[in-house]
Each structure stands twice: as C-alpha cells, then as structure tokens.
N, C-alpha and C positions, 0 to 999 in steps of 0.2 A: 615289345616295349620300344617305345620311340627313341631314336638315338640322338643326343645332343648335335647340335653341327659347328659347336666351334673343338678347333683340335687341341688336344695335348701333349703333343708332340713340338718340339722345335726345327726350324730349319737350321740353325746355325750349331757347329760343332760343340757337341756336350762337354770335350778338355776343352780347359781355359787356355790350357800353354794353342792350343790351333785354334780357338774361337778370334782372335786379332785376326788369323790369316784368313780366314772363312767368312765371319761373319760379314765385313766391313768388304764394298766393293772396291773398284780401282785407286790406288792411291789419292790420283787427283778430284774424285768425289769425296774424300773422308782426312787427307791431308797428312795423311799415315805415308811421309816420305820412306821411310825403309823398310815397306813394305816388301816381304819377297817376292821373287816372280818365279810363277810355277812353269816347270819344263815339262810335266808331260802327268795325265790322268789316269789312272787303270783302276779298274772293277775288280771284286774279291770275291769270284762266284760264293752263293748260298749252296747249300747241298739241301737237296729236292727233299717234300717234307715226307715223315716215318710212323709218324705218331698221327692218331684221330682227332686230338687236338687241332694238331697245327694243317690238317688234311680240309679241315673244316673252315678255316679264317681268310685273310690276305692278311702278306708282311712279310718283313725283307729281314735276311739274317745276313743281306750279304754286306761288304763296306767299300770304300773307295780310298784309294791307297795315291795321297800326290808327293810328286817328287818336285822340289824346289831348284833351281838354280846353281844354289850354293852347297848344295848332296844331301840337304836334311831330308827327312821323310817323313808325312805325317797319316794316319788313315783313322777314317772317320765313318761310324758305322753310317746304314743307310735304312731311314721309318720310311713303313706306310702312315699316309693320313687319310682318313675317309672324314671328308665336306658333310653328305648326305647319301641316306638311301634315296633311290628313287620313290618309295612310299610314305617319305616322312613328308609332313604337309608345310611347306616353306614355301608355296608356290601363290604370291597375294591374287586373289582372281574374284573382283567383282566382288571386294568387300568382304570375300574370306580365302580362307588360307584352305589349297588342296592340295595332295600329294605331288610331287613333283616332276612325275613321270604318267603323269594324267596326260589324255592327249583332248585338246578343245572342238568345237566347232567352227562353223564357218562365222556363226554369233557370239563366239567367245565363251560357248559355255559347256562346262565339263561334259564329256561324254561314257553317256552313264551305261553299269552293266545288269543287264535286267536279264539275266539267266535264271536266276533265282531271285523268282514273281517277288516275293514280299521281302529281300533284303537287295533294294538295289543300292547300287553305290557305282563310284567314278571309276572307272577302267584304272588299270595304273601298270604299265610298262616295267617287265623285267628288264629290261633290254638296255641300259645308257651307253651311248656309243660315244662316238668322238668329241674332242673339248677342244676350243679355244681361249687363249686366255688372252682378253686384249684388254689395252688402257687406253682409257678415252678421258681427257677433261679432269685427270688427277685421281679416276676412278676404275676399280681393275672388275673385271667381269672373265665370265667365264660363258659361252656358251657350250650347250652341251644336246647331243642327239638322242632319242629314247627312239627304238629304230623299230619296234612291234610290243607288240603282248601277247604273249604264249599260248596262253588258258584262256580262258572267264571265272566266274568264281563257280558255277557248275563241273569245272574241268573237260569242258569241250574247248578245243581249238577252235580260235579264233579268226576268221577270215573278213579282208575288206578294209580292218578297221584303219583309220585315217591314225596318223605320226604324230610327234609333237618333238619341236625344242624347246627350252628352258632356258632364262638368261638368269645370269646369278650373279647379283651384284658383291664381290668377297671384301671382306676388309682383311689387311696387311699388318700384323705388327711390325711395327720400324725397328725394333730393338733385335726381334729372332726371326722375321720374315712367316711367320704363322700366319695362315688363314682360316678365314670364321668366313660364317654367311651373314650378309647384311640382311640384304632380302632377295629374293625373286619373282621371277612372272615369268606367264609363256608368252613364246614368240605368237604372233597373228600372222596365217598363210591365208587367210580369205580372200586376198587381193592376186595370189596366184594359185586357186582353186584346190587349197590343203597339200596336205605334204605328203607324197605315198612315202615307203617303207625308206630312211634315211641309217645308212649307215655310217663310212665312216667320211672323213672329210680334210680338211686344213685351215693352217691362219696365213694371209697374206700380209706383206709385208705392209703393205697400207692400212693394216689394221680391221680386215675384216673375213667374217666367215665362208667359209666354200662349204656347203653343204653336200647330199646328194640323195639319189632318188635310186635304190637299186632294186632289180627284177623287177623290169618294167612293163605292163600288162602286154601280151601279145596282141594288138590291132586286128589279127587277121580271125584271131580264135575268136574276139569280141563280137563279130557279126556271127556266130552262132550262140544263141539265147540260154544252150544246154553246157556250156563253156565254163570251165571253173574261171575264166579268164572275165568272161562276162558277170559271173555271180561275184567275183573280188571288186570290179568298180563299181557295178551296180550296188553294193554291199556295200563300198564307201562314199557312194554320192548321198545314199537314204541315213548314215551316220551322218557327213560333213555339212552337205547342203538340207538332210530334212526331204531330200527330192531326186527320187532315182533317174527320172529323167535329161537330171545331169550330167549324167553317164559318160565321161569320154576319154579313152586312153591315152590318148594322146595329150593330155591333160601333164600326165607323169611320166618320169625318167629323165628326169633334169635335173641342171647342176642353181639350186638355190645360191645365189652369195647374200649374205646378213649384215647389213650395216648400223652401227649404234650410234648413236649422235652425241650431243655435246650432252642431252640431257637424262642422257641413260635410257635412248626409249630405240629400241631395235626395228628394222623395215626391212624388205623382203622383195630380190626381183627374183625371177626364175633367164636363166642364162637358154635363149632356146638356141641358139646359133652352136653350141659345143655339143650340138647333139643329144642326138637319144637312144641310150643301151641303158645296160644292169649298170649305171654308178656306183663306184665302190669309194670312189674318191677321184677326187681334183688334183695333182699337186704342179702349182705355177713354177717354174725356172728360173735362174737368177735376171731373167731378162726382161722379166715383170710384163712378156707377151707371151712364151711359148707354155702350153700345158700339157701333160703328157694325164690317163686317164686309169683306173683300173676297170675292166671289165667283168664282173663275179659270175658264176654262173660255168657251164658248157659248152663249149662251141663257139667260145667268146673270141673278141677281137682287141689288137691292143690298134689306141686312137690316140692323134695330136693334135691340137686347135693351136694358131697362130692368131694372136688378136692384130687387128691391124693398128690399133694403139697401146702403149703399155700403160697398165695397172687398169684395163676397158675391157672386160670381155662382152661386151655388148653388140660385136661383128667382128668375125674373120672367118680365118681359112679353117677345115675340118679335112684330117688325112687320117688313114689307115693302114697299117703297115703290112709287106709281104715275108715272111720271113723264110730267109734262106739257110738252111741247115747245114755249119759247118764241121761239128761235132756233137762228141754224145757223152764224152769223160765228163767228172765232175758235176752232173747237170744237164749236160748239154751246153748248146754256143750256136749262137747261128747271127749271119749278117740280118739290115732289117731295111727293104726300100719302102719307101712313103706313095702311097696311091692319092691322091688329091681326090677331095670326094665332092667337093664346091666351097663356095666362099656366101657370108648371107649375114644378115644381123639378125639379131632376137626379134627386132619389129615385122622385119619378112615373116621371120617362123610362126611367129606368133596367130599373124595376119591368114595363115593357111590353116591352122589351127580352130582359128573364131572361125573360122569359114566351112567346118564342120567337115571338115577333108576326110576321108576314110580310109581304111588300107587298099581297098576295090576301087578306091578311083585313083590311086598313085600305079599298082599292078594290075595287068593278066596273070593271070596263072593259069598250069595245068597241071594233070596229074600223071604225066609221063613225061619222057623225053620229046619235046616238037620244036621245029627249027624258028629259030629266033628267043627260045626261053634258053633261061640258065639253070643250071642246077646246082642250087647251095648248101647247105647244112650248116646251119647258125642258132645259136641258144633262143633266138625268138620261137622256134616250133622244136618240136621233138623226130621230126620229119625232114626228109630229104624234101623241098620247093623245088618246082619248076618256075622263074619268074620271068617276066618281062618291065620294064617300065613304061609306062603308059608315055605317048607325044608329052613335050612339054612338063611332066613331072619329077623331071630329074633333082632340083631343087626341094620339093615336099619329098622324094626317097632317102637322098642324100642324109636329110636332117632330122625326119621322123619314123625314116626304117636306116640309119645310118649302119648299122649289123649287115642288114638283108644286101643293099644296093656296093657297101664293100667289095662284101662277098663278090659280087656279079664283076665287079671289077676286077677281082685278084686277090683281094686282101685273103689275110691267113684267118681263116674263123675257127682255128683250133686250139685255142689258150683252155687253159683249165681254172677254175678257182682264181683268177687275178685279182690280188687283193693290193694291199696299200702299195703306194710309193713314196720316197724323199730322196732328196736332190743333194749331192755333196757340193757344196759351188766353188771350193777350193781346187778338188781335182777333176770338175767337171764330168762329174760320175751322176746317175739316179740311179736307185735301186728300185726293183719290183717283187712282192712277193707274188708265187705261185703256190697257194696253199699247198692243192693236191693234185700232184704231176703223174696223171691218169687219164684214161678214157680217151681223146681224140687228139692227146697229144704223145699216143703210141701209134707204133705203127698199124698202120689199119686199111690191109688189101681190100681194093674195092670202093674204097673211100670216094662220095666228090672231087675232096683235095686230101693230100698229104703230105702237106709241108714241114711239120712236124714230126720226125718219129723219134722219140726218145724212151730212154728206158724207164719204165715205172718205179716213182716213187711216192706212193703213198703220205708220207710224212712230207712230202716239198722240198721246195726250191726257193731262198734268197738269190733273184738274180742281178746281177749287176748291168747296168747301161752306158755305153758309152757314147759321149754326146758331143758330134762335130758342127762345123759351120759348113757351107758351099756346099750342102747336099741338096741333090735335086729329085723333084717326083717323077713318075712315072714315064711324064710327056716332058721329061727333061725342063720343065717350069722352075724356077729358080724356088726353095723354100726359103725363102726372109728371115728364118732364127739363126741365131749362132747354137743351138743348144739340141740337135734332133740327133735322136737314139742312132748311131750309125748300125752298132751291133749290139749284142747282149751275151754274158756267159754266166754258168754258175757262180757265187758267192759264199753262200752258206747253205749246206745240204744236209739232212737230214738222215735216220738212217732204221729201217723197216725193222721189226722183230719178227723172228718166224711164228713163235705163240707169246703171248703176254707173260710177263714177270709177275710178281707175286701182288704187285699195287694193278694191277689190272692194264699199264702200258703195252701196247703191241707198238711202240716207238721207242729207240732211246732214251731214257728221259736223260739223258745228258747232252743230248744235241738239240736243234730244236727240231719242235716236229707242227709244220700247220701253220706256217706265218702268216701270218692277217698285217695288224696294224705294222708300220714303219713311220719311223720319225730319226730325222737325223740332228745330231749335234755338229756343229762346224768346229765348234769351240773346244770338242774332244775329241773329234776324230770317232766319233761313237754313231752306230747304227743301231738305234735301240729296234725292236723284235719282238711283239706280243702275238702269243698262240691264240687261234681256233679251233684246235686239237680234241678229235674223240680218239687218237690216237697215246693223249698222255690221260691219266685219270686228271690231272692236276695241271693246269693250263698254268705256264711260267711269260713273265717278259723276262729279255736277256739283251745283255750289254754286248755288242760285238766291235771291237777296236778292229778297223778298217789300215792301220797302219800295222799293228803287230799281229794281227789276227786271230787274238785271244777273243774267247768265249763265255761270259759269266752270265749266270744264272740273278738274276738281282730281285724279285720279284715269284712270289707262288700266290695264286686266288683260290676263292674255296672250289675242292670239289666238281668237278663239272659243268662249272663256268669258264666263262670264256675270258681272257684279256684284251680288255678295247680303250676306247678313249686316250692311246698313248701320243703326249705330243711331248717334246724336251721343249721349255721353254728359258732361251737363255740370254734374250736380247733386253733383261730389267737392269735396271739402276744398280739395285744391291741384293737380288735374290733370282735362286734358280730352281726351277722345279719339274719334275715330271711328270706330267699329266698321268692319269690311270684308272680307268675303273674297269668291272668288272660286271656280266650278264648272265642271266639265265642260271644263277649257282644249283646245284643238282640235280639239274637235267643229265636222265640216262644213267644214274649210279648203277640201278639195277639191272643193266646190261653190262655191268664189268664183271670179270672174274676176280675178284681180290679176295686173295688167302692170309696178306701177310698183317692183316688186322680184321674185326671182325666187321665186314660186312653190314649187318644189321643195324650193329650200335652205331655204326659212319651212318648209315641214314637216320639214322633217329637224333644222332647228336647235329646231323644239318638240319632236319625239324626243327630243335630246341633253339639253334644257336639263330639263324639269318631266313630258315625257312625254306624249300624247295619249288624254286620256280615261281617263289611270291615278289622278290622286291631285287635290285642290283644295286651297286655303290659306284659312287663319284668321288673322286680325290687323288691323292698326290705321292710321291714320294720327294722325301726331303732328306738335307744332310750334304747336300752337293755345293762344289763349291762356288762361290759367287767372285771371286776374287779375279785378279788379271788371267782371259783365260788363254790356254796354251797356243790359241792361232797364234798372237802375241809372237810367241819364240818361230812360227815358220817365216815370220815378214822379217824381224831381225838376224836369223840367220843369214837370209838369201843375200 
C-alpha cells in the first residue's frame, strides 16, 4: 500500500512546559527575551530492538536530555519520520508521476525492467543514499541519492544499470517544523554522461550538493570484451544512451556537485580534477578549498584536493597520502605525509577524456618484475600490476588512474572499507570511518607495501584526523591548506564476537559495528555514526559526544538494512533535523542464526510490513533542539 508522505510526527517538544524552549529559535528571531540558554546536549541511548515487531520497522526510543544554564533540565523523546519510500510515485516526469527511486535516461525517460516479457515496468532502486537539505529562494529541498538496484523483478541481479537522484521540493510547517513533500523530479546527468553507482556524499556551505561515483570501472579490465568490467558499462551505455558504443570508463568515478537555482530547477557538473577512485564521499574543510576523500573498496587509498580558489573545485591540486605506522592500541595510529599527484582543472581532465584516452595509452605494463616498472596492488585490479607511465602521461595517470599512479609514487594503497567523513571545525579534527579493518590493512609478509599492520577488526574503526597548517609534500612543496590530516588515531572501536548471540550478531550490538555514513554537529559536539553492518542483524545510527565520550544508540532500521542518508542538519532559522534513510531492508535474513525469536515469522512479517529488497525510505529524525545552540557557551566561556 502506498504510504502517504506528509508526516505525523512533530519536530518541536510534545511537553508544553519545553515546547517555549524548543520550538522557537534564538531569542533574537522570536523576541522570546528570557529565553534560556542551554549549556550542554546529551543523548539517552535506545536499547537495541527484542521483539519482531520493532526488528521489523525504523524508530527511535532514544531521547535528548538538555541542561540549561540556570541547572534545569529538560529531555525530550526523539521520532523517526519517513518523507517517502523510494517506490512511492512522487517523482513528476514528463507529465506523470513515477516512483522515486526510478533511475532515467539520457532522454529523460524511465528506465524500464523487461525481465519479465509481458509485465514490464520502471526499475525502481532499493538503495537511497545520502540527503542534502538546502534552501534556495525561501524554498527547502532535499536532494537525495538511490545508489543501485539489487534485483529485477525476475530476481536476477542486476548489472550496469545507470543511477539516479531525486530532488524533493519539502514544505516546513512554521508552527512544529514538519515536513511533507510538495513535489519532486529527478535530477538530468545527460550533460555528464549518467551517473554510475552514487553513494554517499555532502552539503556545502554555499549550498550545494557533493555527490559521488563509487567502484569505479577498471580501464585496464575494460579492453578485454570477456570483463565483467566491460559488460557493467557496455551494459550501462545500451540502458543510458540506447548505444553501447558509448562505452567509456572513464566516463565515471567522479565527484558530481548539484546546483539548484532561484527557480528550483537542479544542474550538473562532474568535478574531473579531484580525481578518479571508488567515491564514497566528498567532504569540504572549513576553508571552503581543502577536501579530504573516502575511498570504498580494498587496497584503497586515502586523497586530498586543494582547490586553488575557495568554494571552486573546478582546478587544483590532487595528493595522496603515505601512512606511517605509529601504533596499534585502540585502532591503531599512524602519522600521514602527502604525495602530490599533480595540479589540473576539470577542463584539462575532461579534454583527455573526449580524446578517447585509454588505460594502454597512459601505461606499459608487464607481467613480472622488469626494470623501470613498479609493482602495486591497488582496488582497481585484484592483481599485483607491473606499471610504467607512458612519456608525457603523467597528468592523464595522475587524474584517471589517480589509485594506480599513487601507488607508483608511495602512497599507502592499503585502506580497507573507507567510508564517510565530517569535519569538526571547532577542534580542527575530521573523522573517517573504516568499515572493516581487515584484509590489507594486516600484516601481510610478502606484501608490495606494508604500511599498515594493524590488528583485525572486523566490526571497524571511527577514526579520528588531525588537521595542521605548514605541512609540506613529498618534494618538500609547500601544501596551501591550513586543514591537512597530519596524523590519524582510533576514536570509536568496535568489538568482534567469537559466535553470534541469539539475534544473529557476531558484533556487540552495543558498540558500533560497520560505520559508513558520518556527519558532524558543531552545535553539539555530536559525531553522529550509521552502520553497514552484516555484522549486527539490525543496522543502528548512534550519537557519539566527542567531549564526554558517551555513546547512544538513537536510531534502529529494519532488519538487514542498512543506515544511510545521515546528515545533522543545523544551520536553519528555527528547526533541526537529522537526515536518515534506510537500504536494501532484508537483505541476507536467512543467513543469520537467530534463536531468540522465531526466524521465519521475522521474514514473513518483513514480507508483510515494507517487503524484502523491494523499496528503501527517506526521512528524518526530529525532537532536537532548535534553540540557542551549546557552541554558544564555548565562545562565552573563553
């Protein structure tokens, strides 16, 4: 049954004695002179869910507890709101309305699944990834990523198939800060040749989206025709363009940014200068030049682009970092120097790209050790390379094998799982998640490289960044940010089970286990934390105060889904919210062991209720407060 999309839920506190201090922003927007001011936020972990019921849904049992000034104390539970599924048809396209997580063509026209000859119908993405919520022109929007489709409706996996976002124009109650969907439509990528696989992303401060483009086709696998690498774009140029001879990888693993205008209508550049790997995400520094990168995937690399004008990434500098191993408690720790990989704008990249450039005319390669090649091991192959770069192609390596030519440099291609980042800009920290702190960032004799040997941890790593000025690359070149990683150590660690508990966890489920998305609050001192976890049955987001070090659970989704789409968003007028959706819900039940409810009936009541691997949800969590917030009391103290 199709679910309505405006909510019933409020943002502003349900008591009336704290709805004054909540709902209404700063004094001086509402005139509310003794209004109080809050000294500090803290989350009121949920306890992880019990029942098949609650195994089954998204929703928050946890609340937020603020401490006033003057020693009162008030706490205020904390809702899910779900906008929409991604199957529900709010999406206006060409004079009707299609599901929302449909992905288009290069014509603007839904693209249909013809598995099953005589019922075909429009693809429609389990998948919604990350949100931004901008205001343009008095009007608030959300865009939003649908990052694949699992299935077809035959139940064959799906390969090739071209991406989509969705922009969603919401409307705001003024009174309780609710949102409802006005309308929507999807984004148009035809102008930078469809969108491969977008996961997750950010909002900059200028008000616009940072998309991305992760597991980016191997170039090198593409010149052989027998290549699952070659049948995935081949497979998405015959869906986007209609014309497999469009064919070109180099096409994708790019960071899109999305610009909305005055008149609600969204446009599209592809950023080619910051490089090309697995994009996990973008996220910009308070310096509105420097960006720090996730890498997803194996054998990954962590990257930094310095724009050479701020809020322009349209040309600059592309570094890679070396990482120097200085411990192994907590996480691990290690220093991080920067390799400079060159300097170039989109228009150059771009220019080698139309120029039908291939992986064979940037490299030699061989298949043993011979003098003059390097030998790397990077997530672009499964294989140890031999490479060389060709005369004069140092620039086309640099930016369209940016992994490979690292490597050759020095850089560390041993990250595991690199997933989101956010940037503390108070204490000049960014965090990085490492889902799953395994495989080539152990020790491993014999190795290429082994810059990394850490201990395995399965369930991950939040690690923490520390971000100086006056650091220099490689060739001692000066780097131009005030804001580059100097070192990194753990933050929030995870913690492995020897065999699964009775819900099917082989993770604590009291810690976190699998971090993906991050998103930071300035205004609370909060590191919010959503799972990718086969390691919990029940994928949580959690609240993590970076001042006390407290840990709350605030958020469960159904079942085998995953938590994405998290952004805290807290820079509005008179409301606060936290982005959140959820992917993929019961994918792999029946690979759990669960005793401590009955197995069968959890899948059949996720059948009944939201359906397995048919549709995701987009929405929010509310109940936060909007009032003076606590950064407030660091600048008055000092």
């Amino acid at each position: 049954m199709k679910k309505r999309v405006t909510l019933g839920l409020s943002l502003t506190l349900l008591a009336s004695s704290a709805a004054s201090a909540f709902a209404d922003g700063p004094a001086q927007n509402h005139g509310h002179h003794n209004q109080k001011q809050i000294k500090s936020v803290e989350f009121q972990s949920m306890k992880a869910p019990s029942t098949i019921e609650n195994m089954v849904k998204t929703y928050s049992e946890a609340s937020v507890k603020v401490t006033y000034k003057d020693g009162s104390v008030e706490e205020t539970p904390l809702h899910y709101n779900q906008l929409f599924l991604s199957k529900d048809k709010i999406a206006e396209n060409k004079g009707e309305l299609i599901p929302a997580g449909t992905p288009i063509d290069a014509e603007g026209n839904p693209i249909i699944d013809r598995s099953i000859p005589d019922q075909p119908s429009p693809y429609i993405s389990d998948a919604p990834d990350s949100n931004s919520f901008i205001e343009i022109n008095g009007k608030s929007y959300i865009i939003s990523h649908y990052e694949y489709d699992s299935v077809d409706n035959a139940g064959n996996e799906v390969s090739g198939l071209p991406a989509s976002m969705t922009l969603t124009q919401v409307d705001k109650d003024p009174e309780t800060g609710e949102l409802s969907v006005n309308h929507a439509k999807k984004i148009d990528f035809a102008n930078v040749n469809g969108l491969w696989t977008p996961c997750n992303g950010s909002t900059t401060e200028w008000g616009t989206h940072l998309g991305s483009e992760e597991y980016e086709p191997d170039a090198r696998a593409f010149e052989d025709p027998t290549s699952s690498a070659y049948k995935d774009v081949t497979n998405f140029a015959k869906h986007y363009f209609g014309d497999e001879t469009k064919a070109n990888p180099y096409f994708y693993g790019w960071i899109p940014e999305i610009s909305i205008d005055k008149n609600g209508e969204a446009s599209v550049e592809k950023h080619y200068s910051t490089g090309r790997f697995s994009h996990e995400t973008m996220q910009v520094l308070p310096d509105n030049k420097t960006a720090l990168f996730g890498d997803d995937g194996k054998n990954t690399m962590m990257f930094m682009y310095v724009a050479d004008k701020a809020k322009d990434f349209s040309a600059g500098t592309l570094y890679a970092a070396k990482f120097n191993q200085t411990g192994t408690d907590n996480g691990g720790k290690g220093d991080l120097q920067w390799i400079k990989l060159g300097h170039a704008s989109d228009d150059e990249v771009k220019e080698i790209i139309d120029n039908g450039t291939t992986f064979s005319d940037i490299f030699e390669t061989s298949d043993k050790p011979a003098e003059g090649f390097t030998a790397v091991k990077t997530a672009a192959s499964k294989n140890v390379e031999y490479l060389k770069v060709k005369p004069g192609m140092e620039k086309a390596a640099a930016f369209l094998e940016s992994r490979r030519y690292g490597a050759i440099l020095g850089a560390t291609s041993e990250f595991n799982k690199m997933e989101g980042i956010a940037v503390n800009e108070e204490d000049n920290k960014a965090y990085i998640a490492i889902s799953y702190q395994e495989k080539a960032m152990l020790k491993e004799p014999g190795a290429v490289q082994d810059d990394i040997q850490l201990p395995e941890l399965k369930s991950g790593v939040t690690y923490q960044l520390n971000l100086t000025a006056h650091q220099k690359d490689q060739d001692n070149g000066k780097i131009k940010s005030r804001y580059v990683p100097a070192s990194m150590e753990g933050l929030v660690i995870g913690q492995d089970l020897e065999k699964a508990d009775a819900y099917g966890n082989t993770a604590d489920p009291e810690k976190v286990a699998n971090p993906d998305n991050l998103s930071f609050s300035n205004d609370m001192d909060t590191l919010f934390i959503g799972e990718d976890s086969s390691l919990h049955t029940n994928n949580f987001v959690w609240a993590y105060n970076v001042k006390t070090k407290k840990l709350s659970r605030i958020l469960s989704v159904p079942v085998g889904a995953e938590a994405t789409g998290l952004r805290a968003v807290e820079n509005l007028k008179d409301s606060r919210y936290v982005l959140s959706n959820y992917q993929h819900p019961g994918e792999d039940i029946s690979d759990k062991e669960i005793t401590a409810v009955d197995k069968e009936e959890l899948t059949n009541e996720m059948k009944k209720t939201i359906g397995i691997q048919e549709t995701g949800g987009v929405g929010y969590i509310s109940g936060l407060s909007s009032n003076t917030p606590p950064y407030m009391k660091h600048k008055e103290d000092k």
